[in-house]
ROMISE-764895 format. One record per residue (C-alpha): z, x, y; residue in three letters; residue number from 1. Coordinates in Angstrom, 2 decimals, padded with zeros to 5 digits, always signed. Each point is the difference from the previous one (the first is absolute). Layout:
BEGIN
<<Z; X; Y>; ala; NUM>,
...
//
This chain:
BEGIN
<<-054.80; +036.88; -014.89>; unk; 1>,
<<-002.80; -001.82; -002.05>; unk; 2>,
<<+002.43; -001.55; -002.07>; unk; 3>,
<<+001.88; -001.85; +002.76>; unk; 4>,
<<-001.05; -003.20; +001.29>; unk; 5>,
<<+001.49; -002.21; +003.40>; unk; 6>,
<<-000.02; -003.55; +000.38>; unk; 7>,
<<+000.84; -002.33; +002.52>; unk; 8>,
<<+000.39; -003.64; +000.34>; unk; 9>,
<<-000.21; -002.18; +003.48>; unk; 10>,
<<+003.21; +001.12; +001.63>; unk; 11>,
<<-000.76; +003.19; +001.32>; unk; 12>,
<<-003.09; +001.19; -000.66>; unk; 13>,
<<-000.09; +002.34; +003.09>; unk; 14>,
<<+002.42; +001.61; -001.42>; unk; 15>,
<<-001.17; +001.00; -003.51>; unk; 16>,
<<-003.26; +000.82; +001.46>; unk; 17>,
<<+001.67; +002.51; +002.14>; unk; 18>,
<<+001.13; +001.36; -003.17>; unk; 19>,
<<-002.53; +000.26; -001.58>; unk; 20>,
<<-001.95; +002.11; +002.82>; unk; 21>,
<<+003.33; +002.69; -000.19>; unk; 22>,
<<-000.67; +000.49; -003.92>; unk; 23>,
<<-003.55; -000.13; +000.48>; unk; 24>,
<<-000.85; -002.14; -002.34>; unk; 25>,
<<-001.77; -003.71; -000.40>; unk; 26>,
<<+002.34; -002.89; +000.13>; unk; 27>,
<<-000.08; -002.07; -002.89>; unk; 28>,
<<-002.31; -003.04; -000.77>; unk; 29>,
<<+001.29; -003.17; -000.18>; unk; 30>,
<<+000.12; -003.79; +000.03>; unk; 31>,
<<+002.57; -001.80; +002.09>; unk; 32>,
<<+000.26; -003.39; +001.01>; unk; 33>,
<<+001.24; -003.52; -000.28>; unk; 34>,
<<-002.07; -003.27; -001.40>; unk; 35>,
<<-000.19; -003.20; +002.03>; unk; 36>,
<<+003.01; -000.94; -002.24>; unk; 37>,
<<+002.39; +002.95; +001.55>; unk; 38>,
<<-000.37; +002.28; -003.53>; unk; 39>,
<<-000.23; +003.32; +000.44>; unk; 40>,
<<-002.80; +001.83; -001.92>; unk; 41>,
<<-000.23; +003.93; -000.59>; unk; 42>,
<<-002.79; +001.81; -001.53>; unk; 43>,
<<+000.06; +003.64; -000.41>; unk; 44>,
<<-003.55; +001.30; +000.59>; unk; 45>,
<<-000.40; +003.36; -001.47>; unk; 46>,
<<+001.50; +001.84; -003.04>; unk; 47>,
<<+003.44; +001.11; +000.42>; unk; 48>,
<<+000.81; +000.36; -003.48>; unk; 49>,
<<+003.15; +002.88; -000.58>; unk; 50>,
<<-000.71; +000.49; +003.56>; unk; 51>,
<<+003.24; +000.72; +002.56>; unk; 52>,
<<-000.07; -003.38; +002.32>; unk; 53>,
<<+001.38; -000.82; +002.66>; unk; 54>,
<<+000.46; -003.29; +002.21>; unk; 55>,
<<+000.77; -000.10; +003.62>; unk; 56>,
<<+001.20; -003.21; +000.85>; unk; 57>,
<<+003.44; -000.69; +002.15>; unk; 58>,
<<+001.41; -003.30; -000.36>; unk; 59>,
<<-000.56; -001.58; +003.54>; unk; 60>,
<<-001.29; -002.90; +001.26>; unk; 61>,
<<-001.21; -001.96; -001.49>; unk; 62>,
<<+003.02; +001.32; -001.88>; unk; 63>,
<<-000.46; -002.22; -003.59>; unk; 64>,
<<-003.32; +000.49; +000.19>; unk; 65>,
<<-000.26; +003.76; +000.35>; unk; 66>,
<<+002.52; +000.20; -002.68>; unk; 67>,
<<-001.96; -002.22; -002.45>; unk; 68>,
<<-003.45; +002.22; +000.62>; unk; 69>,
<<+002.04; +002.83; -000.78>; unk; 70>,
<<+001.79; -001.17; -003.10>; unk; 71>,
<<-003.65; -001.38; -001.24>; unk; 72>,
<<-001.61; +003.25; +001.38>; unk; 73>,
<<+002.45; +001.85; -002.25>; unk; 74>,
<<-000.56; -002.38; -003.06>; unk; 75>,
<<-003.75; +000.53; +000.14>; unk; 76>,
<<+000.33; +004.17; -000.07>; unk; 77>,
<<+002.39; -000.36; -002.53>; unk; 78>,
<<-002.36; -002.29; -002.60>; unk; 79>,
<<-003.51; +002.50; +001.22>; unk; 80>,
<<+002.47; +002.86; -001.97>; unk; 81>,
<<+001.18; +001.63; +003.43>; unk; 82>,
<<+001.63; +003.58; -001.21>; unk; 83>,
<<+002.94; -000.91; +002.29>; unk; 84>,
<<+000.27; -002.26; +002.84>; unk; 85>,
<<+001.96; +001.02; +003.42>; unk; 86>,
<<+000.89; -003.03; +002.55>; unk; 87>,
<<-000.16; +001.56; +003.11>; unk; 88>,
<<+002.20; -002.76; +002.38>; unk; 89>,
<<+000.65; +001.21; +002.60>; unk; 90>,
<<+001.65; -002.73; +001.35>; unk; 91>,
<<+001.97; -001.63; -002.53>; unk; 92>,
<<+000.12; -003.52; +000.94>; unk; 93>,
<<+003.58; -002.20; -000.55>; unk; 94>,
<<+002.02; +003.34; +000.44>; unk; 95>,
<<+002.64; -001.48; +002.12>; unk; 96>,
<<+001.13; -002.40; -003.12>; unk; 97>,
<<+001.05; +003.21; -001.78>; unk; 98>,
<<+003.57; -001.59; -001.07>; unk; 99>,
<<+002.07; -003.45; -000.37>; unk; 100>,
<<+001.44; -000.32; +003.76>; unk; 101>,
<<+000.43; -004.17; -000.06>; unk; 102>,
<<+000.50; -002.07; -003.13>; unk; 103>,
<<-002.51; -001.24; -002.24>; unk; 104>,
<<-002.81; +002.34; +001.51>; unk; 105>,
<<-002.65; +002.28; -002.39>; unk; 106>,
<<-000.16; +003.57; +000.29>; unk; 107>,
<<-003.97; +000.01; +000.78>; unk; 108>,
<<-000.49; +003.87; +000.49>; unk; 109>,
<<+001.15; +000.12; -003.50>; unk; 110>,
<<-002.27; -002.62; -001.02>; unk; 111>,
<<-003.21; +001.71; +001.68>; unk; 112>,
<<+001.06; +002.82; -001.89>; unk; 113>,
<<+000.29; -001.68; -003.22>; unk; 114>,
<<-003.37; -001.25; +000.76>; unk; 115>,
<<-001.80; +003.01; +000.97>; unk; 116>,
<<+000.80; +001.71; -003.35>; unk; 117>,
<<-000.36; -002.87; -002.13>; unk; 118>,
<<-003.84; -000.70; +001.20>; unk; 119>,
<<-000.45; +004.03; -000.56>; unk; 120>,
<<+001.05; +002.65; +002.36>; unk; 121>,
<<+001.08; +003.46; -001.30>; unk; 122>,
<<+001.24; +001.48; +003.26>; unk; 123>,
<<+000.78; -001.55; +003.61>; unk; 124>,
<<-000.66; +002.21; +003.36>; unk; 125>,
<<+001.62; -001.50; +002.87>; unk; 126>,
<<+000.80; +000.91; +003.28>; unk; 127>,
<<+003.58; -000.88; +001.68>; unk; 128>,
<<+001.50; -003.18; -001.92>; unk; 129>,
<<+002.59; -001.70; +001.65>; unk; 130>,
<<+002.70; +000.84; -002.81>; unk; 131>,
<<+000.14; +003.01; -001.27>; unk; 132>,
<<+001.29; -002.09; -003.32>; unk; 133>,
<<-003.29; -001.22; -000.49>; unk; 134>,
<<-001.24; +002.94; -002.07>; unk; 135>,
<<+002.56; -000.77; -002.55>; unk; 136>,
<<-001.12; -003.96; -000.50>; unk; 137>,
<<-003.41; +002.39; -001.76>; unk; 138>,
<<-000.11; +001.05; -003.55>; unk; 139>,
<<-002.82; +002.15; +000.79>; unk; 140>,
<<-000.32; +002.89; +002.51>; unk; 141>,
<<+000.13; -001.04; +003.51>; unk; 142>,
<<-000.66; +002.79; +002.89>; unk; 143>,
<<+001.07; -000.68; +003.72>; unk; 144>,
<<-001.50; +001.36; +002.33>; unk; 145>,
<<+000.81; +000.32; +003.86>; unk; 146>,
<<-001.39; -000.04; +003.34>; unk; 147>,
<<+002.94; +001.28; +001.61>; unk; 148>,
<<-001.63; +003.25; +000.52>; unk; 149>,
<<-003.26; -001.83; +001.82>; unk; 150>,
<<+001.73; -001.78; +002.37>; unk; 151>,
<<+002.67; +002.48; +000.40>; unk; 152>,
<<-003.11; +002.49; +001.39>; unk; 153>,
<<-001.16; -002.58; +002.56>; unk; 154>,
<<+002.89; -000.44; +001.61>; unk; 155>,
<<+000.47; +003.70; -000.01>; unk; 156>,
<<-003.38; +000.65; +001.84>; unk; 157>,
<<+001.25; -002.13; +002.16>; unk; 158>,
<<+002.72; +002.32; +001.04>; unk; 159>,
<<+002.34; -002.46; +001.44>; unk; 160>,
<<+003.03; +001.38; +001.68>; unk; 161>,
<<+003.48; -001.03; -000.78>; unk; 162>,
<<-000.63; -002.60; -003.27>; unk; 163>,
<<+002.52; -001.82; -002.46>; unk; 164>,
<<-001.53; -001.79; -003.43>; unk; 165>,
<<+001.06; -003.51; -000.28>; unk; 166>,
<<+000.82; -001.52; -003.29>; unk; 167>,
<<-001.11; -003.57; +000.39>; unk; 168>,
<<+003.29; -001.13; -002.21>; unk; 169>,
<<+002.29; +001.48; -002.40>; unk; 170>,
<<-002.14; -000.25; -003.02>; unk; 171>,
<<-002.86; +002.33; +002.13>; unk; 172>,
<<+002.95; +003.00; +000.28>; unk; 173>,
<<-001.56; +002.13; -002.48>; unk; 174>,
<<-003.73; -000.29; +001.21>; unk; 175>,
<<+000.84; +000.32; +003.63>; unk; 176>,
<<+002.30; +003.07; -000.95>; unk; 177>,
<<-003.26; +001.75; -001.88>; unk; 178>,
<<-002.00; -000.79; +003.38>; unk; 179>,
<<+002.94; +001.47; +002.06>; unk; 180>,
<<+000.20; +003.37; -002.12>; unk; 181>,
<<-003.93; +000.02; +000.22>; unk; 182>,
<<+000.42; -000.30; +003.86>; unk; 183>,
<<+003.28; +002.28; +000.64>; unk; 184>,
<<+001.38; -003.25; +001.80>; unk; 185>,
<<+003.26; -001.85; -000.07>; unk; 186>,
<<+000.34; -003.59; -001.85>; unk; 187>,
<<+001.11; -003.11; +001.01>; unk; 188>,
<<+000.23; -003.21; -001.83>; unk; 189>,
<<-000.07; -003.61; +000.93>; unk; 190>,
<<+002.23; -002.69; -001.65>; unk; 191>,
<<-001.49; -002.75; -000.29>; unk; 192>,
<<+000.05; -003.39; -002.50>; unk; 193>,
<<-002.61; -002.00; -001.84>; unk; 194>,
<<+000.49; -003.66; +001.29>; unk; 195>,
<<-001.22; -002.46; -003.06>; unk; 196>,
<<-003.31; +000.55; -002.00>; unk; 197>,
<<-001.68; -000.58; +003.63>; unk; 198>,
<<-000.96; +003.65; +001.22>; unk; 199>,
<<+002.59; -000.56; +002.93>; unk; 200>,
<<+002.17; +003.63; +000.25>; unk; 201>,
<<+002.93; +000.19; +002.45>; unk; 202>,
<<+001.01; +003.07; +001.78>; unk; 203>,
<<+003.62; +000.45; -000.10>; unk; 204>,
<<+000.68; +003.93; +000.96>; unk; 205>,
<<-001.86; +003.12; -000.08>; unk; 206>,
<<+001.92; +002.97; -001.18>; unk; 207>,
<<-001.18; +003.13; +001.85>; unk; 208>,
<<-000.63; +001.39; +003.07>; unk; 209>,
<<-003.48; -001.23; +001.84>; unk; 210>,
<<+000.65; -000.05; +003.21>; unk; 211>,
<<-002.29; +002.62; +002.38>; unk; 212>,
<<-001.98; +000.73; -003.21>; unk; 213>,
<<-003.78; -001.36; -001.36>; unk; 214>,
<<+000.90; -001.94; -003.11>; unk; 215>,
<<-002.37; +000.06; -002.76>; unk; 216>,
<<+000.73; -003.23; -002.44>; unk; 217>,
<<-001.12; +000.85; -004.02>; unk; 218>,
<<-000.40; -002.94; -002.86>; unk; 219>,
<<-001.98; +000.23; -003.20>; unk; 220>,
<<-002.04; -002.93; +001.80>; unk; 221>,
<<-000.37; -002.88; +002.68>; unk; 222>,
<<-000.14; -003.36; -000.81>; unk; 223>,
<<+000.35; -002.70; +002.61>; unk; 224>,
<<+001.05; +002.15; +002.44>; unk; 225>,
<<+003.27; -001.76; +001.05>; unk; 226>,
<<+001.71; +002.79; -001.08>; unk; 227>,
<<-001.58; +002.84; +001.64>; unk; 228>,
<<+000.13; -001.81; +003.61>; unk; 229>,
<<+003.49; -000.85; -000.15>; unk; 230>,
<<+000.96; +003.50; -001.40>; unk; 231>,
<<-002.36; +001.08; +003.29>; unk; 232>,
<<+001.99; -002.04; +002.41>; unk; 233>,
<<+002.87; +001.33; -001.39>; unk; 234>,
<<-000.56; +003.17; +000.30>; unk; 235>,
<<-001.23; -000.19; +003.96>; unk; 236>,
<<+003.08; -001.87; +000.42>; unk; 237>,
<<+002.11; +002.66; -001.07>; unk; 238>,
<<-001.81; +002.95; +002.34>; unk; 239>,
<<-002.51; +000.58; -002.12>; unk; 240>,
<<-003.33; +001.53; +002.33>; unk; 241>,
<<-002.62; -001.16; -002.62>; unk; 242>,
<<-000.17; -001.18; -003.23>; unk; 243>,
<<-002.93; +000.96; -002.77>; unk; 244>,
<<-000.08; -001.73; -003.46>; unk; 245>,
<<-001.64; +001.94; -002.74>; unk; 246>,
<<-000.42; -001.91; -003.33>; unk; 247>,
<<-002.18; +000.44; -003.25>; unk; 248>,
<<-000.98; -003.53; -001.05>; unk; 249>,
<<-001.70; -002.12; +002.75>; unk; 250>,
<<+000.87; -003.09; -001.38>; unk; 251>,
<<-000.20; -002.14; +003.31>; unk; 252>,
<<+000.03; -003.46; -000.96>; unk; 253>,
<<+000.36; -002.65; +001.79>; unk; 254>,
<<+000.72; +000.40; +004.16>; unk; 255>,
<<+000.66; +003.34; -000.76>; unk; 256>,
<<-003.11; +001.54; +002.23>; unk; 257>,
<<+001.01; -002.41; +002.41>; unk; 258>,
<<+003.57; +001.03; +000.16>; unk; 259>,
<<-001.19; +003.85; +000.07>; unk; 260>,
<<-002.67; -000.48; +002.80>; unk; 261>,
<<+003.02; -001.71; +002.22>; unk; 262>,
<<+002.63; +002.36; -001.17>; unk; 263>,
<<+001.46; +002.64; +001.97>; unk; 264>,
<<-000.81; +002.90; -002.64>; unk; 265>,
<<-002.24; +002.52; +001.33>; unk; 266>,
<<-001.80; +000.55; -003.25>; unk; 267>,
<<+000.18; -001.21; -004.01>; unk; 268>,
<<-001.47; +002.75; -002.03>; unk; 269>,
<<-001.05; -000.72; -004.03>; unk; 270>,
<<-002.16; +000.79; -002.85>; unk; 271>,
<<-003.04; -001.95; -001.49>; unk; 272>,
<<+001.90; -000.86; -003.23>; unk; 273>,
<<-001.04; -003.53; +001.29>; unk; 274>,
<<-003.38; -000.22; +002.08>; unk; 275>,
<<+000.82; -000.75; +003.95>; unk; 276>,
<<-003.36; -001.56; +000.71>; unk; 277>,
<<-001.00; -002.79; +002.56>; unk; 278>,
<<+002.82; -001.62; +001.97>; unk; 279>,
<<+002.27; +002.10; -000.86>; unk; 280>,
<<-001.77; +003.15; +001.37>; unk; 281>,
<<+001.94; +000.43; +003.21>; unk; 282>,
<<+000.94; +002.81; +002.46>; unk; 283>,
<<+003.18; -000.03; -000.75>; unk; 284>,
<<-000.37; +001.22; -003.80>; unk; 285>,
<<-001.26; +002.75; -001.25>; unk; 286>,
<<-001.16; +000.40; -003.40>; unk; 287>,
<<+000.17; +003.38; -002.02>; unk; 288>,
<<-002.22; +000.98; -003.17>; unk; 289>,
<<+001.93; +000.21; -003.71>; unk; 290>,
<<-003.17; +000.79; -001.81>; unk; 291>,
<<+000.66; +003.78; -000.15>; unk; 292>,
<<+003.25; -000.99; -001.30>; unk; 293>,
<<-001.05; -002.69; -001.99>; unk; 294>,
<<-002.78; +002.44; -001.18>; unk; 295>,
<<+001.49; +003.37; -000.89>; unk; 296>,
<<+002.85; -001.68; -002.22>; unk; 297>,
<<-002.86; -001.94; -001.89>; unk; 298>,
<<-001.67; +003.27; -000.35>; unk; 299>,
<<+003.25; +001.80; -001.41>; unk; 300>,
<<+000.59; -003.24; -001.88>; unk; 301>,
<<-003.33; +000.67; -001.84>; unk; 302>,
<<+000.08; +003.86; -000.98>; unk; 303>,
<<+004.08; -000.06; -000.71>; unk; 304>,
<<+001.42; +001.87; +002.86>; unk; 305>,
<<+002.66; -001.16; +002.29>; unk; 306>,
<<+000.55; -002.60; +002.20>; unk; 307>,
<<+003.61; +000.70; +001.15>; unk; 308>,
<<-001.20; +003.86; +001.29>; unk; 309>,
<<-002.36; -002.40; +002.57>; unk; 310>,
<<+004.05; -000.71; +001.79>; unk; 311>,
<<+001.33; +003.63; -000.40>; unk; 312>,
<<+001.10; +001.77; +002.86>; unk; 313>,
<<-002.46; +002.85; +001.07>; unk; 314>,
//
């Protein structure tokens, strides 16, 4: 494990540090930070020539600037003669423009890609993008990781009687099917539609039985939260008895704490793939640790073993 080395920029240094402590090792040395004039300057601190690297840094908020440390993060490795250079995002920022849905609009999770191997990267280790297509916009090996199984667990030690899994629309069918196998449940789906480029989501049917029966609501993540409370209200409206959300991204932008803390879901359970710090540090959500996660496919990253056998049935 000498030869391996983890970095981190300003997004989510909890996170890497985390990381670091389940490979027990030192994280990595370096220099990150913007001049008065908004440039963003990188400056590797230690040796990591033909060394394995690795970068943890998802692209969240401040989304362009996360993603610019990282590209320049990656840049710098490359030119100090970095043996090879693993981004570690694992939230991959601009996801949901994975495909040409309006006229005249860019395909940016193809461009991030584009950019991410141009400044450098080798490999990309990322945890549940929002398209599965995404893999394929790389030219370079991209493994995809999960945290279906973590959340899955918590709501199992839970042991809540009588559930159904939710898909929050028709393109979340697969994912919420993977949650329901994980928690012998039945699924349900909501139809709902996208109302401009203005985060607004109508409700139009849920297909499914909820009524008498504690509804648990899955997404790859949360944004503003208009979604999640009107699939909620839904729900109750249709018999539901409660309704938990589980989700791994904790985007939560704009009124979206708000909306939660008002809402009428018992509980919102995600990962730190994005840090929950501050405001947004409320009873209602509960945060699980990825690091292991995060950590042991780094580690089988590094000495050539598998990362698929982490998702095999036992």
């Amino acid at each position: 494990m000498d030869e391996l080395k983890v970095f981190t920029g300003n997004a989510n240094p909890g996170l890497a540090k985390a990381v670091v402590e389940y490979l027990n090792i030192p994280l990595g040395k370096c220099e990150v930070m913007q001049f008065s004039n908004e440039n963003t300057f990188v400056r590797i601190l230690e040796n990591v020539r033909s060394r394995d690297t690795f970068v943890i840094q998802p692209i969240s908020s401040p989304v362009n600037q996360s993603l610019v440390e990282l590209l320049i993060m990656i840049d710098a490795l490359k030119r100090a003669s970095a043996g090879r250079i693993t981004a570690v995002v694992s939230y991959y920022g601009y996801s949901r423009t994975d495909k040409k849905d309006q006229p005249r609009v860019p395909i940016t999770a193809r461009l991030v890609a584009d950019l991410l191997t141009v400044a450098g990267a080798n490999r990309i280790l990322t945890i549940d993008l929002h398209a599965a297509q995404i893999q394929g916009f790389f030219n370079i090996p991209v493994d995809e990781l999960t945290a279906i199984g973590i959340i899955s667990d918590y709501f199992k030690q839970k042991n809540l009687k009588d559930i159904v899994v939710v898909a929050t629309d028709i393109g979340s069918t697969k994912l919420a099917r993977d949650y329901a196998a994980k928690l012998n449940a039945p699924l349900a789906i909501m139809e709902k539609r996208r109302i401009g480029n203005a985060d607004k989501t109508e409700t139009l049917n849920i297909i499914g039985d909820v009524k008498g029966k504690i509804a648990i609501t899955v997404d790859d993540e949360i944004d503003t939260g208009g979604s999640l409370v009107n699939t909620v209200n839904a729900l109750l409206n249709n018999g539901a008895t409660e309704v938990y959300a589980g989700c791994t991204h904790p985007v939560f932008s704009g009124p979206a704490i708000e909306r939660i803390a008002n809402s009428r879901v018992k509980e919102v359970v995600v990962t730190d793939t994005i840090p929950v710090t501050g405001s947004k540090k409320i009873d209602k959500i509960t945060v699980l640790p990825i690091a292991s996660l995060l950590g042991e496919a780094i580690r089988r990253i590094h000495t050539g073993q598998s990362v698929g056998e982490l998702f095999d049935p036992k």
